[in-house]
N, C-alpha and C positions, 0 to 999 in steps of 0.2 A: 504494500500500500504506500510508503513513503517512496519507493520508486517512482511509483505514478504521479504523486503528487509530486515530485522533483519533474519526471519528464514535460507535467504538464506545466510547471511555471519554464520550460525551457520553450515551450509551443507559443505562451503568454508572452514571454522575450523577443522570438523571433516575429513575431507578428507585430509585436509592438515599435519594428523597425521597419514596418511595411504599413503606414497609413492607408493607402490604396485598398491596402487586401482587407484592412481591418472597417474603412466606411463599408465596403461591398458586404461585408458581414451585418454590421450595424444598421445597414438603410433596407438591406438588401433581402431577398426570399432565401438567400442560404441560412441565416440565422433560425430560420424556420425548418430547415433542413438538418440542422444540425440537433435540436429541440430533439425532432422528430427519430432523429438516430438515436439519440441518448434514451429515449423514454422506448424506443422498438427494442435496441440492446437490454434495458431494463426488463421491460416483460420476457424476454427471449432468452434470457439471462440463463437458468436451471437445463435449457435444451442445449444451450453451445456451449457448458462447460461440465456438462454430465450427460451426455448424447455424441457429441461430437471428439472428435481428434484434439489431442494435449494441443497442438500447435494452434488449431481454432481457438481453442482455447486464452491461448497467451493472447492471442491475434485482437482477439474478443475485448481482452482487457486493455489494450495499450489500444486500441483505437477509439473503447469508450473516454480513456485519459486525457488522448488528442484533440479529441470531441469538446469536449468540454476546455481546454486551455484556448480553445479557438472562439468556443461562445462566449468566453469570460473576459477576452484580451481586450476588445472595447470596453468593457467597463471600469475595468482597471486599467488601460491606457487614460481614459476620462479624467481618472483620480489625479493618476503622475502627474498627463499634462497643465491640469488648474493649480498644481504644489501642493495635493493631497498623500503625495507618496507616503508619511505616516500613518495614514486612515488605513493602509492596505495593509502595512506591516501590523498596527493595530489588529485591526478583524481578523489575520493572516492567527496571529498569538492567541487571541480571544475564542476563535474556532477551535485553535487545538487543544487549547486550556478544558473548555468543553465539552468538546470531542472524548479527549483524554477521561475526564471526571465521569462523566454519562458509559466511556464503555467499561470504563473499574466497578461500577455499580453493575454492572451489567454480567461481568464479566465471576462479580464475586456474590452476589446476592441470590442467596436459597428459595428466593421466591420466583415460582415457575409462570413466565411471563409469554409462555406459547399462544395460551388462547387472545392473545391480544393482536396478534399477527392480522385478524379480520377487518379488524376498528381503523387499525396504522394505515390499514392498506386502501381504506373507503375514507379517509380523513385527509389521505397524499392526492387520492382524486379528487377532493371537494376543493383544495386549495390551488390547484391547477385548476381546474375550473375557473375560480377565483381570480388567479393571475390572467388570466387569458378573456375573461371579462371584463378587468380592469383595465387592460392597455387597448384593448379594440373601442371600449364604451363610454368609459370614463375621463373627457377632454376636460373638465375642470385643470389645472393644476393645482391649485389649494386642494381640491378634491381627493385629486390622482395622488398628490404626496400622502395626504392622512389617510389612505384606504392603503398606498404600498407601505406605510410605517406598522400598519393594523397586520398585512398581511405577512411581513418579512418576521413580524415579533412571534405570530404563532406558529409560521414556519422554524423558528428558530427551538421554541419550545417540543411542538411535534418530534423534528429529527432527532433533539435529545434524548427523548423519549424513544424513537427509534432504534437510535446506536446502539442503548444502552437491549433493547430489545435483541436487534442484531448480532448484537456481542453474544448473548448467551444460546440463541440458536446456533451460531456458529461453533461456541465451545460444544455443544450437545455433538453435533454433527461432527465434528472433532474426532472425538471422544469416541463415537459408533464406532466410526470409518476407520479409527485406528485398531478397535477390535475386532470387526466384522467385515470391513469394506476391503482392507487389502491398502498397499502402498499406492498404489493408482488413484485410488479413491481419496488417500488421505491429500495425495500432491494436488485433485482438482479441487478439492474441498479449501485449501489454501489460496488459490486462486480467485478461488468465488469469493470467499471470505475478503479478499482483500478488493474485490471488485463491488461489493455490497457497501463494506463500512466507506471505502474511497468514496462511494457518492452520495452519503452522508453529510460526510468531512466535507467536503465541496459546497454542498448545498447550504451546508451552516456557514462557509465563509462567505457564499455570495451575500449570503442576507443579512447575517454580521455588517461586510463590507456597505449596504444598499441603508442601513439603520442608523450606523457612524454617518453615512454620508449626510442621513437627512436632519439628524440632531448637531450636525456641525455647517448645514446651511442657512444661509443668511435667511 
């Protein structure tokens, strides 16, 4: 997971040196393209890292990594270029600080947090939903700001609650697959593991980063 997140701020860097390539993303139908990988990879997730060939597999993960350092470069080029570059290291710490607390609870806590898996998963649609009615519907800007500060605060909560969710399926499935599943099992199980919490981790920085921004604008 810290690979990915390394390769993806290397994605973040080198776009951030290509203006051109980064409005086409920001104005442009690829940003929606990209959206749409990330959330296809997502659902499709269990079939190409437990269905498919180890190399699909890796293939799987570093292109959902890419994905994502390429939707996120405009937003955080934004920050750099107006002398926000502290906001990003800010959210960057604060994600992981969070990240970090949310998957130790997760990761250590005796309380069996399976059946919640339903709720996470119809609460991650409602707020997509959410997002996607706010940028199409909502031209206010006073408006647009206080409904994306409403939105990023409970995405931020959600995904903790997630991680920490994540984490202990992960350790469970672990744990099987090291008794029953075989080494095959245990090495894609790592993979997904680190492909599930990375879009977590992610998702808590953007919004992190999108919360800092709007409690430090004028």
């Amino acid at each position: 997971m810290g690979l990915g997140v390394a390769g993806t701020a290397l994605v973040v860097l080198a776009l951030m040196a290509n203006p051109q390539v980064m409005a086409a993303i920001a104005i442009g139908p690829m940003k929606w393209v990209l959206f749409a990988g990330i959330l296809g990879l997502g659902i499709f997730s269990n079939k190409l890292f437990f269905n498919g060939s180890a190399v699909m597999a890796h293939g799987a993960y570093w292109l959902y990594c890419a994905m994502w350092g390429a939707l996120i470069a405009p937003m955080v080029f934004m920050f750099v270029s107006k002398g926000h570059a502290g906001l990003v290291g800010q959210a960057f710490f604060v994600a992981a600080a969070t990240f970090l607390g949310t998957s130790l609870i997760g990761y250590t806590t005796k309380k069996d947090m399976t059946g919640w898996g339903g709720f996470l998963s119809m609460a991650s649609i409602g707020l997509i939903v959410a997002m996607l009615v706010s940028y199409f519907f909502i031209t206010d800007p006073g408006t647009s700001k206080t409904v994306s500060f409403l939105i990023s605060s409970v995405v931020v909560l959600l995904f903790s609650v997630i991680t920490a969710w994540e984490t202990q399926q992960i350790k469970t499935m672990y744990l099987e697959g090291a008794s029953h599943g075989g080494q095959e099992f245990v090495k894609r199980s790592s993979i997904f593991g680190a492909f599930t919490l990375y879009g977590s981790f992610v998702t808590l920085f953007v919004h992190i980063l999108n919360l800092l921004g709007i409690m430090n604008s004028e």
